[in-house]
C-alpha atoms as a printed R data frame, in Angstrom:
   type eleno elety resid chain resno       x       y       z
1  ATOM     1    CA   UNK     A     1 -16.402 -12.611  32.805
2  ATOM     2    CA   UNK     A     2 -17.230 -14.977  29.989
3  ATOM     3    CA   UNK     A     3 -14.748 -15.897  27.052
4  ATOM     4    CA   UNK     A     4 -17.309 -14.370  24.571
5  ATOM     5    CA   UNK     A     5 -16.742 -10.965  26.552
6  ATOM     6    CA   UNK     A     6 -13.104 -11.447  26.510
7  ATOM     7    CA   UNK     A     7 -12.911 -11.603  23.273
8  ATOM     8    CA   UNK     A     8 -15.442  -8.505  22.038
9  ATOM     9    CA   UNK     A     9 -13.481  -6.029  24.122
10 ATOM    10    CA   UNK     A    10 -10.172  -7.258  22.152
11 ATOM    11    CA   UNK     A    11 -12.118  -6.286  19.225
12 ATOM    12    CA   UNK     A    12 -13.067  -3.343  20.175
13 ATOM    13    CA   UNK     A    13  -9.679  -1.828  21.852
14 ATOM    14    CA   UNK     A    14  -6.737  -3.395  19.688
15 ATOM    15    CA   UNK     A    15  -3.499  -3.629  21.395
16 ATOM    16    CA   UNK     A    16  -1.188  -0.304  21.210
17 ATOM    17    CA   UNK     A    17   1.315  -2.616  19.876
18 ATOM    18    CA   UNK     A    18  -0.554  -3.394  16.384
19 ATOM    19    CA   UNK     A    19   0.541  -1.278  13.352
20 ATOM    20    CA   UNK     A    20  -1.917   1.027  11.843
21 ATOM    21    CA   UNK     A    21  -3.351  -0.306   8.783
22 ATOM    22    CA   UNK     A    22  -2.108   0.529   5.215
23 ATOM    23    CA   UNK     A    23  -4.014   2.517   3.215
24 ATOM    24    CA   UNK     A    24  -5.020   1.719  -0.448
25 ATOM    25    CA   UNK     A    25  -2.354   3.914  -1.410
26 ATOM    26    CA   UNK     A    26   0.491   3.038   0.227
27 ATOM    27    CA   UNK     A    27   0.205  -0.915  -0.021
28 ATOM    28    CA   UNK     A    28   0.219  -0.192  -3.852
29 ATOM    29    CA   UNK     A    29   3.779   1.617  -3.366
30 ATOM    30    CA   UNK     A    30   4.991  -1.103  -1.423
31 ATOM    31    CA   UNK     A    31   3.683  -3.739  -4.178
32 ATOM    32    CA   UNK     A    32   5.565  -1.513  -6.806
33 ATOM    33    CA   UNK     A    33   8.706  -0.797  -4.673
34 ATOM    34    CA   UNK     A    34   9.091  -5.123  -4.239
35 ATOM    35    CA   UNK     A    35   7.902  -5.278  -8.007
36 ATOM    36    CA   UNK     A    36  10.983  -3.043  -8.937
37 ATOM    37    CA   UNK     A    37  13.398  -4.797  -6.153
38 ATOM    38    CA   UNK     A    38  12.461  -8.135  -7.950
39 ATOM    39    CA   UNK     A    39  12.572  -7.008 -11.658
40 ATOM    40    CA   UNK     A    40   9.353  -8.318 -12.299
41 ATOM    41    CA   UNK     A    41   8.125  -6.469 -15.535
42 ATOM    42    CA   UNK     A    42   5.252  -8.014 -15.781
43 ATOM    43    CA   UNK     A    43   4.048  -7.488 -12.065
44 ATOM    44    CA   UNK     A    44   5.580  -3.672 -12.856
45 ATOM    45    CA   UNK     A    45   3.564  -3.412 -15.984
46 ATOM    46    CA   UNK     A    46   0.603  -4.670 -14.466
47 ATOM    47    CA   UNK     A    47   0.707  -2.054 -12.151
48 ATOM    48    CA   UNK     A    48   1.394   0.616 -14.546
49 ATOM    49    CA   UNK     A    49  -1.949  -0.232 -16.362
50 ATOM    50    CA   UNK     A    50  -3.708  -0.146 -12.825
51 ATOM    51    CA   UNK     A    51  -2.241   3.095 -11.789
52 ATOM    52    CA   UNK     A    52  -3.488   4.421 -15.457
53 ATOM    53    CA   UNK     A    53  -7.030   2.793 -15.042
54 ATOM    54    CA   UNK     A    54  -7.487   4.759 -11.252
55 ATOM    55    CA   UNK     A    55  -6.223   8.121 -12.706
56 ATOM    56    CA   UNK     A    56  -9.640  10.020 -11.828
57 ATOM    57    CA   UNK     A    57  -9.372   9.022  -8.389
58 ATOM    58    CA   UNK     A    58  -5.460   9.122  -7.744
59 ATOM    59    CA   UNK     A    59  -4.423  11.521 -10.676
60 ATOM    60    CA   UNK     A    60  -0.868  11.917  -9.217
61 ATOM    61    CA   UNK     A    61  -0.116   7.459  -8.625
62 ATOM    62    CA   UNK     A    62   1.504   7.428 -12.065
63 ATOM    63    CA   UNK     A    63   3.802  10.149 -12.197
64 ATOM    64    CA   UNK     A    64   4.653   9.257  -8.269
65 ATOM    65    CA   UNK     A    65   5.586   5.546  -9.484
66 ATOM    66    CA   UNK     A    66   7.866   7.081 -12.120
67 ATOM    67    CA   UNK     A    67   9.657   9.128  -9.770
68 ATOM    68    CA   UNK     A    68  10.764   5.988  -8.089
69 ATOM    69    CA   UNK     A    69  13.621   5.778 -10.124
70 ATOM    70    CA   UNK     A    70  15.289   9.484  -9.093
71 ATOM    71    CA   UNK     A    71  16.605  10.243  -5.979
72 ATOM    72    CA   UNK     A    72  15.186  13.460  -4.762
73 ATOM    73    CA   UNK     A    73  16.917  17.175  -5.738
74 ATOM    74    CA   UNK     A    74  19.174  18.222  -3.094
């Protein structure tokens, strides 16, 4: 077997061991959630205005940023 097919079939079948990929979605959260652990207003704001700017296609990213803050209701 060449090294050319060796390395197409890793390609193809990634290991079991390799995390699913994040979606869109949730590597924004994890941008805000290290924004917020670090203080950085600016990166927070920044954010803010993106999550505003996206509204039509994530109408809920806003409001789900803001309840960041709360711990949930028993």
């Amino acid at each position: 077997m060449s090294a050319l097919t060796l390395v197409s079939a890793s390609v193809v079948a990634p290991s079991v061991d390799q995390p699913k990929p994040l979606s869109l979605e949730e590597r924004f959260v994890a941008e805000w959630m290290a924004a917020r652990a670090d203080g950085d207003s600016k990166r927070i704001k920044s954010l803010r205005m993106f999550a505003r700017s996206v509204d039509g296609q994530l109408p809920t990213l806003l409001a789900e940023l803001d309840g960041f803050n709360y711990p949930a209701a028993a």
